[in-house]
MMTF fields as JSON, N, C-alpha, C and O atoms, coordinates in Angstrom:
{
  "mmtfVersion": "1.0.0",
  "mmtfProducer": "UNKNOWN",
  "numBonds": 259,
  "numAtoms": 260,
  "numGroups": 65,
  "numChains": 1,
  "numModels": 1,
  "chainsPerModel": [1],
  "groupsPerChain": [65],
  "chainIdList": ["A"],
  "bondAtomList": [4, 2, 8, 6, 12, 10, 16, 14, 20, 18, 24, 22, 28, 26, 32, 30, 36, 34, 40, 38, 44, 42, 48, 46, 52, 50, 56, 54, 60, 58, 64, 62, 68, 66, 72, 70, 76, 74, 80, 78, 84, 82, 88, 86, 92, 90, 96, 94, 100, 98, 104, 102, 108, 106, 112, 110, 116, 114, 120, 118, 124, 122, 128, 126, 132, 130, 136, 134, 140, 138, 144, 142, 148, 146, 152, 150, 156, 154, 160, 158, 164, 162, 168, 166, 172, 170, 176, 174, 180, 178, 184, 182, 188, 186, 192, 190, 196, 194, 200, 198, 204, 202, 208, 206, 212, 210, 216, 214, 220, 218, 224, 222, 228, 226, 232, 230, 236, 234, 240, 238, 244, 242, 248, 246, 252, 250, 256, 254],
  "bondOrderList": [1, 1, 1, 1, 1, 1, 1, 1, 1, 1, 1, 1, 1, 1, 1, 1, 1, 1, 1, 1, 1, 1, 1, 1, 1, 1, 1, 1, 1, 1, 1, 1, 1, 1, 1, 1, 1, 1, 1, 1, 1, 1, 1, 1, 1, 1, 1, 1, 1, 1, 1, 1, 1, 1, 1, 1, 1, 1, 1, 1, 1, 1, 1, 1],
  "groupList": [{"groupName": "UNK", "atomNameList": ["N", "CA", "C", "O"], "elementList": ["N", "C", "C", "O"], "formalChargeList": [0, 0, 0, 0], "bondAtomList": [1, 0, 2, 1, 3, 2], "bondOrderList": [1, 1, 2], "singleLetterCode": "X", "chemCompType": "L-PEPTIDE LINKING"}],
  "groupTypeList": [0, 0, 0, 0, 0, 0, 0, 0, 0, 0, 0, 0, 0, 0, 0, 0, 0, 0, 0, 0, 0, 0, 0, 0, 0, 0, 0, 0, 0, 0, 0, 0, 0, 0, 0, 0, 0, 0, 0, 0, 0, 0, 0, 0, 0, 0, 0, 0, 0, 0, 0, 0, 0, 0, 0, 0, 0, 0, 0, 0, 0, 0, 0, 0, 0],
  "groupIdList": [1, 2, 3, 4, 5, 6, 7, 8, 9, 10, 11, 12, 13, 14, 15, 16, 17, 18, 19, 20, 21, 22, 23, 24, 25, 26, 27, 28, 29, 30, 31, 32, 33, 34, 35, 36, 37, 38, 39, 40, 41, 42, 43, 44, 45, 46, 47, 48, 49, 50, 51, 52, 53, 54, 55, 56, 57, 58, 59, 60, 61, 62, 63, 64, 65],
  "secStructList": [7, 7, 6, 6, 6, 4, 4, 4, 1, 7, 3, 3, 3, 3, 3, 3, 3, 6, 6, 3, 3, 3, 3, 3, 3, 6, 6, 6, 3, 3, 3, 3, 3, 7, 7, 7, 1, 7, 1, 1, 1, 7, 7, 7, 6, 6, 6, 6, 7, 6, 6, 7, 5, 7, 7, 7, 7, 7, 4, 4, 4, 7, 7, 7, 7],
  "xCoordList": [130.641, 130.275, 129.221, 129.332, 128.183, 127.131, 127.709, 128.59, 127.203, 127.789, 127.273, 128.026, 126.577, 126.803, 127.563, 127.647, 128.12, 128.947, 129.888, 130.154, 130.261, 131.706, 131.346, 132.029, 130.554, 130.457, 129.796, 129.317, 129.727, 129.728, 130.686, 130.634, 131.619, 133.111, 133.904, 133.538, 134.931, 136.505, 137.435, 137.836, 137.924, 139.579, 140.658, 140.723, 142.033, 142.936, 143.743, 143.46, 144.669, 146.012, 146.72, 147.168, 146.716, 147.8, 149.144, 150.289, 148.948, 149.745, 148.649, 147.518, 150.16, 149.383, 150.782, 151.891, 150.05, 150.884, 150.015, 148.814, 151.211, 150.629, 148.481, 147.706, 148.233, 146.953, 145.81, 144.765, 146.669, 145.809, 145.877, 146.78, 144.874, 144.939, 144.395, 143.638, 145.082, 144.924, 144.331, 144.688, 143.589, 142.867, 142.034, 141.285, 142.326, 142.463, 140.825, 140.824, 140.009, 138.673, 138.65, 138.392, 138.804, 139.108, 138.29, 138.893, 136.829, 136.402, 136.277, 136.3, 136.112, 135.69, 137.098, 137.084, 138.297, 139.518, 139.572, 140.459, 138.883, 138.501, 139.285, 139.207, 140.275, 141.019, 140.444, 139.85, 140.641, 140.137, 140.886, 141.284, 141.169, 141.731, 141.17, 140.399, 141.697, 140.683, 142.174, 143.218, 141.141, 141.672, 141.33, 140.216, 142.462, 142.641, 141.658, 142.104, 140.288, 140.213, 140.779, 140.798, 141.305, 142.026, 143.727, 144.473, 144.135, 146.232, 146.794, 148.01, 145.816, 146.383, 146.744, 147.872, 145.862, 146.553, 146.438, 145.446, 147.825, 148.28, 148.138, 148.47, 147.479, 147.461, 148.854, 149.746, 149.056, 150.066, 149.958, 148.863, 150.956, 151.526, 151.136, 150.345, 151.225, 150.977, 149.974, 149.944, 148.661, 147.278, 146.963, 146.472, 147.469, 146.959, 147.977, 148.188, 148.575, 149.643, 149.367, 148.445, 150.28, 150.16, 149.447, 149.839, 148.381, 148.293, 146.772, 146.373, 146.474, 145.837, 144.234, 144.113, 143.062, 142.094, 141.26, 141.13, 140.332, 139.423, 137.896, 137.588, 137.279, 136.001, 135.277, 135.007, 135.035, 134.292, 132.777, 131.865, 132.636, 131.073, 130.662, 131.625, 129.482, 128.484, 128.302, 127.283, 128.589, 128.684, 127.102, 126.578, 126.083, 125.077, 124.037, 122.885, 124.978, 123.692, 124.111, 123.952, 124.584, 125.385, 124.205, 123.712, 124.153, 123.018, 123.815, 124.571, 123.64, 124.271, 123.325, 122.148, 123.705, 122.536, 122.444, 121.392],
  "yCoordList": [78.28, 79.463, 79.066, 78.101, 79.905, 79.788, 79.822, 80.632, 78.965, 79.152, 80.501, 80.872, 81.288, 82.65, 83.597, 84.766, 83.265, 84.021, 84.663, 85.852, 84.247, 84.223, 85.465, 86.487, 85.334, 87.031, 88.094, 89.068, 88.013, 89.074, 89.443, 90.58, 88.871, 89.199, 89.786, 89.555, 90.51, 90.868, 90.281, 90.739, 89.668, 89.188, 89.908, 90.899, 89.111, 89.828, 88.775, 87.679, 88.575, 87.486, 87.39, 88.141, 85.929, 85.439, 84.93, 85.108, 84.322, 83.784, 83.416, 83.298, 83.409, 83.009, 82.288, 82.385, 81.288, 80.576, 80.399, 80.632, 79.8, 79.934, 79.598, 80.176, 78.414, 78.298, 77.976, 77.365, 78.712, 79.153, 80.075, 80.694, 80.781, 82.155, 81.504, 80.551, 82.403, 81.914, 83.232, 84.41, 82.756, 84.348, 83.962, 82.987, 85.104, 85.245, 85.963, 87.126, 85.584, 86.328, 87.896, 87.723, 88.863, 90.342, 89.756, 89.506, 89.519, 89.495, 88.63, 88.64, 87.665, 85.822, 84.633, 83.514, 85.476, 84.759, 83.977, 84.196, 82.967, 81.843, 82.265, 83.355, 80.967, 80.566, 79.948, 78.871, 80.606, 80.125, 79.931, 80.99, 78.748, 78.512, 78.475, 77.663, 79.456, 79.286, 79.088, 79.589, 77.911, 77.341, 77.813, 77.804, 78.165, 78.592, 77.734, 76.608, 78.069, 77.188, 77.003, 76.086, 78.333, 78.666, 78.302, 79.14, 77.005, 76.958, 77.329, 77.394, 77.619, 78.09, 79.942, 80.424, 80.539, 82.086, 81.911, 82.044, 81.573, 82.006, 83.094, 84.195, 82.923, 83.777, 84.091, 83.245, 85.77, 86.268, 87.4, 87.828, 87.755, 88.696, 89.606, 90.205, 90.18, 91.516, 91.208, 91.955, 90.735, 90.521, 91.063, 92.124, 89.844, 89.592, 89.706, 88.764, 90.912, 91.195, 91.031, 91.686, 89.984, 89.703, 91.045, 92.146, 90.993, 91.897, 93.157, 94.253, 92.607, 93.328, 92.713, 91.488, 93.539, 93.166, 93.017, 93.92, 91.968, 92.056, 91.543, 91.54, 91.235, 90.355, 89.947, 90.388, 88.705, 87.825, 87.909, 87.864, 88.033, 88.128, 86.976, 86.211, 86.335, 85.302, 84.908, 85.518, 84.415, 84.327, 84.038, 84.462, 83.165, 83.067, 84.2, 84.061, 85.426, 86.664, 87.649, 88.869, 87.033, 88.437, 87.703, 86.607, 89.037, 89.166, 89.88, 90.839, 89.499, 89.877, 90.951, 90.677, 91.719, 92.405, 92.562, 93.077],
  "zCoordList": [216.279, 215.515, 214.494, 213.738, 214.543, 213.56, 211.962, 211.673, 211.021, 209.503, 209.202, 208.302, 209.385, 208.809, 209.744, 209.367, 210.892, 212.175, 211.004, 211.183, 210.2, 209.497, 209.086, 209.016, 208.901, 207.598, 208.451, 207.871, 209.649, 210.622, 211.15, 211.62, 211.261, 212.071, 211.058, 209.906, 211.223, 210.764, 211.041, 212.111, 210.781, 210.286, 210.048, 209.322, 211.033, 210.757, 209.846, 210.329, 208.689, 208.35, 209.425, 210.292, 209.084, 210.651, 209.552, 209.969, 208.201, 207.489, 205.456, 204.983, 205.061, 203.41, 203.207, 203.734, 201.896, 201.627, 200.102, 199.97, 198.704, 197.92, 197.615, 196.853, 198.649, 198.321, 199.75, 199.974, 200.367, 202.221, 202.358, 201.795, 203.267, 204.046, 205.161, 205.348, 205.923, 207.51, 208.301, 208.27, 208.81, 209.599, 210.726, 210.792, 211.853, 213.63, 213.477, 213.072, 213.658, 214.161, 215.08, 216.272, 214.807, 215.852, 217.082, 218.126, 216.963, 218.185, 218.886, 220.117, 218.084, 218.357, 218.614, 219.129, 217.985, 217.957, 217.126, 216.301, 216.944, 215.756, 214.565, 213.997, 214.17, 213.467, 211.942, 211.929, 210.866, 209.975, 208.602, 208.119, 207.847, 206.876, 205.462, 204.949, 205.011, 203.562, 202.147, 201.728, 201.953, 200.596, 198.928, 198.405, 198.367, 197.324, 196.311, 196.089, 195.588, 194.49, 193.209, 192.387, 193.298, 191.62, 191.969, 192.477, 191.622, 192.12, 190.927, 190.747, 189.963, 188.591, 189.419, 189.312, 189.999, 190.36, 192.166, 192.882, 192.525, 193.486, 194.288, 193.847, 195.957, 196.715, 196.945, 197.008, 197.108, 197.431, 198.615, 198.98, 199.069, 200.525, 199.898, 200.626, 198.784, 198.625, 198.462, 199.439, 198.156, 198.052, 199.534, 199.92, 200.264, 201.706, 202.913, 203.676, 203.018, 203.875, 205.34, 205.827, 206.312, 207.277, 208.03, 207.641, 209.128, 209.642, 208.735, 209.131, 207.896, 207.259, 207.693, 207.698, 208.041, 207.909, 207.232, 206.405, 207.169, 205.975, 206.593, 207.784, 205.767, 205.831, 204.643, 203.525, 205.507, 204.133, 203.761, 204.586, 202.463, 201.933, 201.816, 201.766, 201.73, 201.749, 200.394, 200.071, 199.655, 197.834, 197.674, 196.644, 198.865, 198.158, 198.9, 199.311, 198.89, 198.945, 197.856, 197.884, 197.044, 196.002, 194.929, 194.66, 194.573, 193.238, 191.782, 191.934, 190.881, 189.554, 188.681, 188.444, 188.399, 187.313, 186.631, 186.252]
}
């Protein structure tokens, strides 16, 4: 998968744990683990409820104003 593939696809939660999210690619399948940088605030289920979709933004295309 291309490093910007990521932020074209949707994601479903496969699992969370205090400082992983785990997520199934909808179209691509691709398995992806993302690590908590902050262990001071805990990922939680109600944040990221199994089954819920999302998608990820590109941090270096966000502009501040």
């Amino acid at each position: 998968m291309a490093n910007n593939a990521i932020f074209g696809e949707r994601y479903r939660v496969i699992a969370i744990d205090d400082q992983n999210l785990v997520l199934r690619g909808i179209r691509s399948g691709d398995v992806l683990t993302i690590k908590n940088a902050d262990p001071e605030n805990p990922l939680t289920e109600a944040d990221y409820p199994p089954g819920k979709l999302i998608a990820l933004n590109d941090p270096s295309t966000n502009t501040q104003s």
